[in-house]
mmCIF file of the N, C-alpha and C atoms, coordinates in Angstrom:
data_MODEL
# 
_entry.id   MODEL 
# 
loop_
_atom_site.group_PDB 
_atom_site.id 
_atom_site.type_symbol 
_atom_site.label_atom_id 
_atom_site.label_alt_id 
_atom_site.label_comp_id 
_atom_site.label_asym_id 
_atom_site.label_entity_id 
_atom_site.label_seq_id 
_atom_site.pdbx_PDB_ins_code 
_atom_site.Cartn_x 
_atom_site.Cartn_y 
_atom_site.Cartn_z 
_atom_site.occupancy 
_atom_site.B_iso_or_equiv 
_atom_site.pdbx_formal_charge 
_atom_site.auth_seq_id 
_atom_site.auth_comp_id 
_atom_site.auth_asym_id 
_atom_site.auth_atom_id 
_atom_site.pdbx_PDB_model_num 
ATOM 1   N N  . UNK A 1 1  ? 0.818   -1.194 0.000  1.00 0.00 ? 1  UNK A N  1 
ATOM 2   C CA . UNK A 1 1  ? 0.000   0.000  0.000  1.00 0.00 ? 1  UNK A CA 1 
ATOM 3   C C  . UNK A 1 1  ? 0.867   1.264  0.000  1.00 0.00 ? 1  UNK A C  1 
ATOM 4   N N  . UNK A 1 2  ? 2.010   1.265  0.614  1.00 0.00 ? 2  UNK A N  1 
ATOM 5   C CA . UNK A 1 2  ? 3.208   2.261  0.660  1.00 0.00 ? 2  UNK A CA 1 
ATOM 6   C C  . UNK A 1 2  ? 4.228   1.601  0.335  1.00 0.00 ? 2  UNK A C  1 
ATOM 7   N N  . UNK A 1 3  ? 4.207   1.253  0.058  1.00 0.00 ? 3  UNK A N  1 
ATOM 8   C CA . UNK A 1 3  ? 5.932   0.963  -0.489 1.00 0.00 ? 3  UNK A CA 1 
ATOM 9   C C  . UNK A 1 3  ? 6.313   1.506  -1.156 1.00 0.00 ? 3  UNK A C  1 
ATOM 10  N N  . UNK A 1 4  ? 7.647   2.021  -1.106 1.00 0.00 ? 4  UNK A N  1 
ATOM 11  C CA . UNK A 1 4  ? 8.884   2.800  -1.732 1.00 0.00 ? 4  UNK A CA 1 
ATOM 12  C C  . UNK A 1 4  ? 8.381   4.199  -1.796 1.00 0.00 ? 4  UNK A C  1 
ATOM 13  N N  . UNK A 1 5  ? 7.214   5.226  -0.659 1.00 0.00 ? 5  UNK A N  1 
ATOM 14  C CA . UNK A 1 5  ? 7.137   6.454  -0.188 1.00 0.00 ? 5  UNK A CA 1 
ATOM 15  C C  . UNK A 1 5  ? 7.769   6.209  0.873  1.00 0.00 ? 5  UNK A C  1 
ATOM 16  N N  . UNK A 1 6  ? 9.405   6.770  0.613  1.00 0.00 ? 6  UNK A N  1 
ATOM 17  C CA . UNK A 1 6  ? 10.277  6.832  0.945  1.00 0.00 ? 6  UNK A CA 1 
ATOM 18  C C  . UNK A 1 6  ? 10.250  8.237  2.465  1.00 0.00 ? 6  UNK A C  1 
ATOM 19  N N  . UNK A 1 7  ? 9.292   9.382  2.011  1.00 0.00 ? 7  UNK A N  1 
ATOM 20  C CA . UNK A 1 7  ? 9.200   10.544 3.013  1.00 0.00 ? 7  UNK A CA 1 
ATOM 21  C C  . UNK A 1 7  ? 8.374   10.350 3.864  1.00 0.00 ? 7  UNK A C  1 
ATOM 22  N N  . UNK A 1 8  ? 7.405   9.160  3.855  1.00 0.00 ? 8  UNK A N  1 
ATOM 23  C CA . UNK A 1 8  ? 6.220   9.082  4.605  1.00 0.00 ? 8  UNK A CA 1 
ATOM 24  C C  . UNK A 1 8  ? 6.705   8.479  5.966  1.00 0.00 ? 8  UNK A C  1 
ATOM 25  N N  . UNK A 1 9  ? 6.639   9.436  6.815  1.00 0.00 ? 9  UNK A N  1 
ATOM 26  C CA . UNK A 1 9  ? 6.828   9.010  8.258  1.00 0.00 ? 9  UNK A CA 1 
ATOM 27  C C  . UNK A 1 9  ? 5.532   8.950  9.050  1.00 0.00 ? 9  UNK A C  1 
ATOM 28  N N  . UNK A 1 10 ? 4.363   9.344  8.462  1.00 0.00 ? 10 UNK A N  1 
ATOM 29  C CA . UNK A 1 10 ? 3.098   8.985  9.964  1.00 0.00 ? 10 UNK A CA 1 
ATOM 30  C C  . UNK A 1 10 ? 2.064   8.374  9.124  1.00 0.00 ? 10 UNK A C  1 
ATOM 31  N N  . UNK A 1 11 ? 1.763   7.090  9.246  1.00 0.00 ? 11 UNK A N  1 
ATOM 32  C CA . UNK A 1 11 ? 0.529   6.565  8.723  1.00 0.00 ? 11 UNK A CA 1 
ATOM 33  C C  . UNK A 1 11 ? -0.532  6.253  10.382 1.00 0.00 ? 11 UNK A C  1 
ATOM 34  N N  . UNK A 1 12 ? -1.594  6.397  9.720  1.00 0.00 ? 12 UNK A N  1 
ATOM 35  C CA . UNK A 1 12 ? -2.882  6.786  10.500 1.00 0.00 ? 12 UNK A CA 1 
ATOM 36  C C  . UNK A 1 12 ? -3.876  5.658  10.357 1.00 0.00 ? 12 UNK A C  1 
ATOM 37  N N  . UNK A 1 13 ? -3.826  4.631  11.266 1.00 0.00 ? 13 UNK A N  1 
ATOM 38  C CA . UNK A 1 13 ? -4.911  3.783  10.725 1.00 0.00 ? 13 UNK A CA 1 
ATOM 39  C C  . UNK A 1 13 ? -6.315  4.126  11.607 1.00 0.00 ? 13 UNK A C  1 
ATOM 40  N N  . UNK A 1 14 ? -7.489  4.483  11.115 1.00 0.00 ? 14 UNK A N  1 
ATOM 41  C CA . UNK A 1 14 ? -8.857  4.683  11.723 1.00 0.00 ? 14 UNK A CA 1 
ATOM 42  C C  . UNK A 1 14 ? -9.648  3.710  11.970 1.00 0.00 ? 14 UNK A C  1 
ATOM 43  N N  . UNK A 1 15 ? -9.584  2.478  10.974 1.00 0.00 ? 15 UNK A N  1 
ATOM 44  C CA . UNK A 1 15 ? -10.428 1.405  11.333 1.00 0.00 ? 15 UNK A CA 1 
ATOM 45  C C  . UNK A 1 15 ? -10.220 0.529  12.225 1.00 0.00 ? 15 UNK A C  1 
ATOM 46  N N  . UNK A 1 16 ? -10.807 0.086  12.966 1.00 0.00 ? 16 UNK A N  1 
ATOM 47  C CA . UNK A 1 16 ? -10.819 -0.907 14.065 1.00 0.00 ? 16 UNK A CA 1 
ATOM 48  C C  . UNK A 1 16 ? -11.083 -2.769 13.319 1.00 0.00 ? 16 UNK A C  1 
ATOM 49  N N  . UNK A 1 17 ? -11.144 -2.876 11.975 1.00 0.00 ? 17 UNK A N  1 
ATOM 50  C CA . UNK A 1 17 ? -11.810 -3.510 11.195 1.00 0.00 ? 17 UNK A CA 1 
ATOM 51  C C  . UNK A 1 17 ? -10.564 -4.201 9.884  1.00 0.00 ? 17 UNK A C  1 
ATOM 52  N N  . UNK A 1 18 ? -9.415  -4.695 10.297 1.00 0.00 ? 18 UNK A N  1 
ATOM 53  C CA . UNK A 1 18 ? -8.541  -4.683 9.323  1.00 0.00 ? 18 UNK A CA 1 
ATOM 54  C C  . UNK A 1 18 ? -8.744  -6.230 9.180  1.00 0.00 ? 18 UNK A C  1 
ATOM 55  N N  . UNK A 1 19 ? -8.629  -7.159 8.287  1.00 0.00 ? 19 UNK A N  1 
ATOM 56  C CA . UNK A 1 19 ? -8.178  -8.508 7.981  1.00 0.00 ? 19 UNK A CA 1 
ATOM 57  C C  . UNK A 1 19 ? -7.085  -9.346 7.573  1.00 0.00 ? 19 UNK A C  1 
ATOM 58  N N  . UNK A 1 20 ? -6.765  -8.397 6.988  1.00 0.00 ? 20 UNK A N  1 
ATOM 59  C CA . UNK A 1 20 ? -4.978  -8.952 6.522  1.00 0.00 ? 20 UNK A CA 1 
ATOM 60  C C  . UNK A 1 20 ? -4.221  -7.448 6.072  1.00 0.00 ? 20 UNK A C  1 
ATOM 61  N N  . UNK A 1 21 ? -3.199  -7.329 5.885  1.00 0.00 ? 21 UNK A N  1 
ATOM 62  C CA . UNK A 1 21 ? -2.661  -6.655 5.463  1.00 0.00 ? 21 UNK A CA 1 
ATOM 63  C C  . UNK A 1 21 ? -1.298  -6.924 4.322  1.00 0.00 ? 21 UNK A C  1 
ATOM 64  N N  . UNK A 1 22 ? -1.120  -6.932 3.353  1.00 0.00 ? 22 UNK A N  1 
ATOM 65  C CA . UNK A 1 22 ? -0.409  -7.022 1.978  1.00 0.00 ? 22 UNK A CA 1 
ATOM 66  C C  . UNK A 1 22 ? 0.609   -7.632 2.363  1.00 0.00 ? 22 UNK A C  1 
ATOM 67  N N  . UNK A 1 23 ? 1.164   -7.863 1.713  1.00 0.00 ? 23 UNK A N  1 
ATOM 68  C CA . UNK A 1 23 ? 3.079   -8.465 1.787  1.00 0.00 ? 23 UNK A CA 1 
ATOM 69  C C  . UNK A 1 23 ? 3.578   -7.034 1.325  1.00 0.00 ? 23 UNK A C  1 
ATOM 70  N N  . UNK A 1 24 ? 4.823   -6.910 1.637  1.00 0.00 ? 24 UNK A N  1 
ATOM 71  C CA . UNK A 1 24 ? 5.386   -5.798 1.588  1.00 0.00 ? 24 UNK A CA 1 
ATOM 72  C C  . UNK A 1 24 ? 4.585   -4.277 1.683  1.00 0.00 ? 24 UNK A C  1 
ATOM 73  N N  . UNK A 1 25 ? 3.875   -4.023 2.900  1.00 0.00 ? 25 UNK A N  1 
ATOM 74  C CA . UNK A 1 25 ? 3.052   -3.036 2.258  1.00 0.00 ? 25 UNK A CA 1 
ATOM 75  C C  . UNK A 1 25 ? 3.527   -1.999 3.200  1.00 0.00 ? 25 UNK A C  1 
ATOM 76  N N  . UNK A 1 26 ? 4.770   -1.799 3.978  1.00 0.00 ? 26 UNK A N  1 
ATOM 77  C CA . UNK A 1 26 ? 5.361   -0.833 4.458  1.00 0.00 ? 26 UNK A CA 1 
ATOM 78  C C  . UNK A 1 26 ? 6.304   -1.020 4.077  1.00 0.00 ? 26 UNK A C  1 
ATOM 79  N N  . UNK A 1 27 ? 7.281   -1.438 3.205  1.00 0.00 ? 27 UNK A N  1 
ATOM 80  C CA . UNK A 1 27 ? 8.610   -2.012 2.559  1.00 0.00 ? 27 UNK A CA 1 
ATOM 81  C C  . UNK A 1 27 ? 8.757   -0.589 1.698  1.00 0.00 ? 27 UNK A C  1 
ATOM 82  N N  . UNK A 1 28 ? 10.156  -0.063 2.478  1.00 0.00 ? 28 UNK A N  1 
ATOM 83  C CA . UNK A 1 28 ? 10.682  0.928  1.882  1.00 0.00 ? 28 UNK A CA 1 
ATOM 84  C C  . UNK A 1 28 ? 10.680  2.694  2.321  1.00 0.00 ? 28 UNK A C  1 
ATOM 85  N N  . UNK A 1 29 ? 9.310   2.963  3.384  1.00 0.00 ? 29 UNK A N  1 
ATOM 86  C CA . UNK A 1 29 ? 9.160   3.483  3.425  1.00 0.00 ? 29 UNK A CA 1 
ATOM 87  C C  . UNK A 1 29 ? 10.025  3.978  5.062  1.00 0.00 ? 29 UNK A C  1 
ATOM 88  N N  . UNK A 1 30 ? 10.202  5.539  4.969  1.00 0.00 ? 30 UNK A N  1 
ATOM 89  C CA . UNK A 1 30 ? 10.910  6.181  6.031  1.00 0.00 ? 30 UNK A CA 1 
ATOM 90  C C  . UNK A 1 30 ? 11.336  5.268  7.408  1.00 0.00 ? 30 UNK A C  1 
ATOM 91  N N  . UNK A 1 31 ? 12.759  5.122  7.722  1.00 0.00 ? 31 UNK A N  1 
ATOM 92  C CA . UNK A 1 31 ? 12.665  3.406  8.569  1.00 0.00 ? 31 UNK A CA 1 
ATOM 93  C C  . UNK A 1 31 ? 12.821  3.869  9.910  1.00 0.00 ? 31 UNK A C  1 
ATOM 94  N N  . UNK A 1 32 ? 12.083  5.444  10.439 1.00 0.00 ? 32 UNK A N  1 
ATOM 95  C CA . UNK A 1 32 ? 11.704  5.657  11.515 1.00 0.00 ? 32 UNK A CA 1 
ATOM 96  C C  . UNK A 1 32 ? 10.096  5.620  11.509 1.00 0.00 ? 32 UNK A C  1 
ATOM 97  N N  . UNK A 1 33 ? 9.910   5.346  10.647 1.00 0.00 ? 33 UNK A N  1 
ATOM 98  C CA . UNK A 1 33 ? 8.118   6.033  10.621 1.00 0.00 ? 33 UNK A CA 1 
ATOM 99  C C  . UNK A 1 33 ? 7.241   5.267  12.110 1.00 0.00 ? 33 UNK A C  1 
ATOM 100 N N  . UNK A 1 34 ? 5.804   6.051  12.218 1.00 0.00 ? 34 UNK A N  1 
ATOM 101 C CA . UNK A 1 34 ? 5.230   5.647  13.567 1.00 0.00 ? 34 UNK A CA 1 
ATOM 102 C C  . UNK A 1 34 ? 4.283   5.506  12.324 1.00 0.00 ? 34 UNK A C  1 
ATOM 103 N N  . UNK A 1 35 ? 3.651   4.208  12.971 1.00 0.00 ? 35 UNK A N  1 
ATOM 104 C CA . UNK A 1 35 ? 2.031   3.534  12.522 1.00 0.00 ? 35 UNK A CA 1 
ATOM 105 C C  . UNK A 1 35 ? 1.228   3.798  13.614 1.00 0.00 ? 35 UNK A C  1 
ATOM 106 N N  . UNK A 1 36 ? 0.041   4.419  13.890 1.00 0.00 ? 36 UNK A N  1 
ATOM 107 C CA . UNK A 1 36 ? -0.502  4.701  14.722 1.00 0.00 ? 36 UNK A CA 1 
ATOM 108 C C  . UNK A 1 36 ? -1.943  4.041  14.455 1.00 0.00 ? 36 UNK A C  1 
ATOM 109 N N  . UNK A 1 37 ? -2.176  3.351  15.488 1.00 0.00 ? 37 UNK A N  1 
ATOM 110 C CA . UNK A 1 37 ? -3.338  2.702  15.729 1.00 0.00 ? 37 UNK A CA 1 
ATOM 111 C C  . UNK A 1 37 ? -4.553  3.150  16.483 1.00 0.00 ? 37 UNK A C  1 
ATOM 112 N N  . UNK A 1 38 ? -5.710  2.416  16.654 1.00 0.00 ? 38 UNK A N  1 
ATOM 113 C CA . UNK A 1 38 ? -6.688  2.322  17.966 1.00 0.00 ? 38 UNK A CA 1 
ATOM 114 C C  . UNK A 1 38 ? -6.198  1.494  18.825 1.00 0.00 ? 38 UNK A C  1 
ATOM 115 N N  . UNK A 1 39 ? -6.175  2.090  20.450 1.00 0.00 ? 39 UNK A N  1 
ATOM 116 C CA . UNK A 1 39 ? -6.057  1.555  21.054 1.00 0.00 ? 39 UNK A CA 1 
ATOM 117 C C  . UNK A 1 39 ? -6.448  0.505  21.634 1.00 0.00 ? 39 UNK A C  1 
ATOM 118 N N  . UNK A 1 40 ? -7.479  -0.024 21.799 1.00 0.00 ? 40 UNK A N  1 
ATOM 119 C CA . UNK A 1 40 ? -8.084  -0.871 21.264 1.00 0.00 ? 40 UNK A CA 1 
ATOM 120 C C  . UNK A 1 40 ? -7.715  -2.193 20.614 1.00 0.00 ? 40 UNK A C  1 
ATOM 121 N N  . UNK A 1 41 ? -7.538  -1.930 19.740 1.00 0.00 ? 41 UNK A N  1 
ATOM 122 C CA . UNK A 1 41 ? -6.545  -2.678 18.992 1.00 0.00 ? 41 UNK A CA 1 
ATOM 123 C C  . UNK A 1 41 ? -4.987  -3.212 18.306 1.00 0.00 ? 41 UNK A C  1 
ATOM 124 N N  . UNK A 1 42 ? -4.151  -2.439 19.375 1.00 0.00 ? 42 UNK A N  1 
ATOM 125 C CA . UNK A 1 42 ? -3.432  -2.084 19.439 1.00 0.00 ? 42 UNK A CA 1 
ATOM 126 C C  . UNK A 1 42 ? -2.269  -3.387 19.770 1.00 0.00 ? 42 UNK A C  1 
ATOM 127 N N  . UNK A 1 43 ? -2.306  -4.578 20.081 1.00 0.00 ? 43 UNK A N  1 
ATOM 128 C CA . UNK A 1 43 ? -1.773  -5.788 20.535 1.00 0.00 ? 43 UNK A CA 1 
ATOM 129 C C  . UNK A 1 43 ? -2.142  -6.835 19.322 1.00 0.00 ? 43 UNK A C  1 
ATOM 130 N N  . UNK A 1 44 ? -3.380  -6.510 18.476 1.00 0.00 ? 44 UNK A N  1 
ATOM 131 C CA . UNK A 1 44 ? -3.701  -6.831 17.598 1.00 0.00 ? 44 UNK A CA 1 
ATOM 132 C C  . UNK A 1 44 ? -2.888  -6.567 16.141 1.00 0.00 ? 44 UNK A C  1 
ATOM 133 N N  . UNK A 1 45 ? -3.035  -5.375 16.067 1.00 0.00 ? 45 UNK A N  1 
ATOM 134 C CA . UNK A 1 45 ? -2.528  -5.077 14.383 1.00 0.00 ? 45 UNK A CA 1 
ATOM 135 C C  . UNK A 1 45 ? -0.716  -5.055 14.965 1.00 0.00 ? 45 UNK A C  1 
ATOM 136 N N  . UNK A 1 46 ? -0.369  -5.076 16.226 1.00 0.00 ? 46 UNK A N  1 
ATOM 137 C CA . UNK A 1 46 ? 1.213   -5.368 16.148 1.00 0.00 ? 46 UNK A CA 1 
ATOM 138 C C  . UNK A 1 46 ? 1.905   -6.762 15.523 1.00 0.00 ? 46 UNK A C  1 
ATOM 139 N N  . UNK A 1 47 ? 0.285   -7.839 15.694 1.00 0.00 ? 47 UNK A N  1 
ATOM 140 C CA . UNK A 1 47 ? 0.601   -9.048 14.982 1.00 0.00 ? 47 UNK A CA 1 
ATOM 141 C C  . UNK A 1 47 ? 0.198   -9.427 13.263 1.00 0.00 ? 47 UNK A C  1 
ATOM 142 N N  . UNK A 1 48 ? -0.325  -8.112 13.082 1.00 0.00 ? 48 UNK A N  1 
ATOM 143 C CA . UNK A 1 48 ? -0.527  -8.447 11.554 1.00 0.00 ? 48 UNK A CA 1 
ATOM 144 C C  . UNK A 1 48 ? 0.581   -7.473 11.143 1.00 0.00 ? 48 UNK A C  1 
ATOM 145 N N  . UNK A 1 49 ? 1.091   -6.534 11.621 1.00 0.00 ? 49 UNK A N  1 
ATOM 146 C CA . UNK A 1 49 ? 1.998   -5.439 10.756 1.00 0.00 ? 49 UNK A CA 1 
ATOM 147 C C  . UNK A 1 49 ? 3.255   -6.096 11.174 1.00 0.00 ? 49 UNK A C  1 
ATOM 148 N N  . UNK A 1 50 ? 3.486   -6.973 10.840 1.00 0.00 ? 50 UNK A N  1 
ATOM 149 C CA . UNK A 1 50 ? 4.892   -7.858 11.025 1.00 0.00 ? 50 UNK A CA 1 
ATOM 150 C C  . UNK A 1 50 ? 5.907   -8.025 10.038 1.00 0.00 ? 50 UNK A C  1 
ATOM 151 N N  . UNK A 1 51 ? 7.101   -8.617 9.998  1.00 0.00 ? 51 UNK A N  1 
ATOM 152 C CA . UNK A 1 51 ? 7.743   -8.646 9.162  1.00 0.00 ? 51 UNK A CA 1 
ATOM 153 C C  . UNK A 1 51 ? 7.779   -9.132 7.445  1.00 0.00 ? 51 UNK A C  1 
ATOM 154 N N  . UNK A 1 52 ? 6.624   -9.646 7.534  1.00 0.00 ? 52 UNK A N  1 
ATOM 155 C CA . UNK A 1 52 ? 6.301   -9.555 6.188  1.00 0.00 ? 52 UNK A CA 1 
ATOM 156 C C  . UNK A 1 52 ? 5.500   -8.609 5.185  1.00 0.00 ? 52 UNK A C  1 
ATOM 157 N N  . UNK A 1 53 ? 5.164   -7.834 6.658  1.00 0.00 ? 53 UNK A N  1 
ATOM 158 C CA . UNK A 1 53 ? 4.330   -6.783 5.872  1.00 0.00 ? 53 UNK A CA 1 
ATOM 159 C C  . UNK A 1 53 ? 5.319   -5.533 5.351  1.00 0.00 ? 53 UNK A C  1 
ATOM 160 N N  . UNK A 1 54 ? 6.552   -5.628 5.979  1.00 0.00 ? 54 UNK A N  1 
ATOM 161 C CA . UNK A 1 54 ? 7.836   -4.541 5.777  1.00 0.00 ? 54 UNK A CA 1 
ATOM 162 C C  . UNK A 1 54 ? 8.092   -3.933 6.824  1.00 0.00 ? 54 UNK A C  1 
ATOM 163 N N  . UNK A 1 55 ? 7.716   -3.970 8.053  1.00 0.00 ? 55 UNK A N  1 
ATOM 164 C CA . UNK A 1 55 ? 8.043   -3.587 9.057  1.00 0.00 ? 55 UNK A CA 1 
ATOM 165 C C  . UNK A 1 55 ? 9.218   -3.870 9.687  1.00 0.00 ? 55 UNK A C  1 
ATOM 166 N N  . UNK A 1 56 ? 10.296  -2.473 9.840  1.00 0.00 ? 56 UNK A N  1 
ATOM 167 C CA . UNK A 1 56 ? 11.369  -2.770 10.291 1.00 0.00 ? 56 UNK A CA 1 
ATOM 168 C C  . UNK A 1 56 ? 11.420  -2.652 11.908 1.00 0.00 ? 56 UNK A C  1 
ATOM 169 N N  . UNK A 1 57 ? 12.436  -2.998 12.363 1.00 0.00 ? 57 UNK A N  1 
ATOM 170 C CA . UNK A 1 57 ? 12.635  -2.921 13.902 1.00 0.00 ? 57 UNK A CA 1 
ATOM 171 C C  . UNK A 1 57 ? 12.421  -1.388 14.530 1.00 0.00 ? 57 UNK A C  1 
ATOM 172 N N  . UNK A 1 58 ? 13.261  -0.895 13.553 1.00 0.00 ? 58 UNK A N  1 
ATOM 173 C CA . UNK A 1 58 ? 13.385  0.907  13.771 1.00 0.00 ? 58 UNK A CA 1 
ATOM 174 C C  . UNK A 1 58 ? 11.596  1.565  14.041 1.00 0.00 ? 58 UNK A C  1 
ATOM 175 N N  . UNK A 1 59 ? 10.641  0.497  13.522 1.00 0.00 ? 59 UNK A N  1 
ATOM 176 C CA . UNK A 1 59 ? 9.213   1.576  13.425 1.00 0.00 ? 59 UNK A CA 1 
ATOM 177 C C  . UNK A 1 59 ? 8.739   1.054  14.587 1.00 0.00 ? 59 UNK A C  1 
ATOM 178 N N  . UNK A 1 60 ? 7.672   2.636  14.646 1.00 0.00 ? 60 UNK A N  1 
ATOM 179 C CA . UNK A 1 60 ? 7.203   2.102  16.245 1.00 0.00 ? 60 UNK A CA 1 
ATOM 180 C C  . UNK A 1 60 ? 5.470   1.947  15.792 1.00 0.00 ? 60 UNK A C  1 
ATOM 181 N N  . UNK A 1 61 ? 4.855   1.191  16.255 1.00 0.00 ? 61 UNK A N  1 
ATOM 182 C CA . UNK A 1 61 ? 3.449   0.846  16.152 1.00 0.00 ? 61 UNK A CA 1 
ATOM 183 C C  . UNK A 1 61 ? 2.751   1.278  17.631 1.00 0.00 ? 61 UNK A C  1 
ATOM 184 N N  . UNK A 1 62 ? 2.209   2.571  17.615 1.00 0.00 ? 62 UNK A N  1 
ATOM 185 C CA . UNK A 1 62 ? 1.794   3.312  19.015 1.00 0.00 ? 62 UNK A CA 1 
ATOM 186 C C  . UNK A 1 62 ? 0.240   3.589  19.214 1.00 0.00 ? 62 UNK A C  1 
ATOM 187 N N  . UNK A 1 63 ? -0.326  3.073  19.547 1.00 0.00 ? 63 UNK A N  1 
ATOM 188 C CA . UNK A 1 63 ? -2.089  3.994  20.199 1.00 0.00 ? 63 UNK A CA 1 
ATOM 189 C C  . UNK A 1 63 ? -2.322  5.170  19.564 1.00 0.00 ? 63 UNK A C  1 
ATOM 190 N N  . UNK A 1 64 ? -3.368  5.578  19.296 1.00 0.00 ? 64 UNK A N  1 
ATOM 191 C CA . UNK A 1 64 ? -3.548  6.675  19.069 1.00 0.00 ? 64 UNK A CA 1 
ATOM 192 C C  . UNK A 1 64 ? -4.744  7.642  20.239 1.00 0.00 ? 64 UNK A C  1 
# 
């Protein structure tokens, strides 16, 4: 979904409602960036935004 927006450091997720998420679909992009979630769900999408989705060590996945 982002890959290789290289400047994008803040993605915003609003839905509480996700099912899978892509292969590579943060691959490439800014390797500080914050993914910001619902809290809520927040223990949840840390297990789908995983390393296959492109998530490097450097990003932080935080509450919103």
């Amino acid at each position: 979904a982002f890959a290789g927006c290289k400047k994008l450091k803040l993605v915003t997720v609003q839905s509480k409602k996700i099912s899978k998420v892509g292969k590579n679909a943060f691959k490439n992009i800014y390797k500080k960036a914050v993914i910001k979630v619902p809290a809520s769900k927040l223990k949840t999408y840390k297990k789908k935004f995983n390393k296959k989705a492109g998530i490097r060590s450097t990003m932080k996945i935080k509450k919103k």
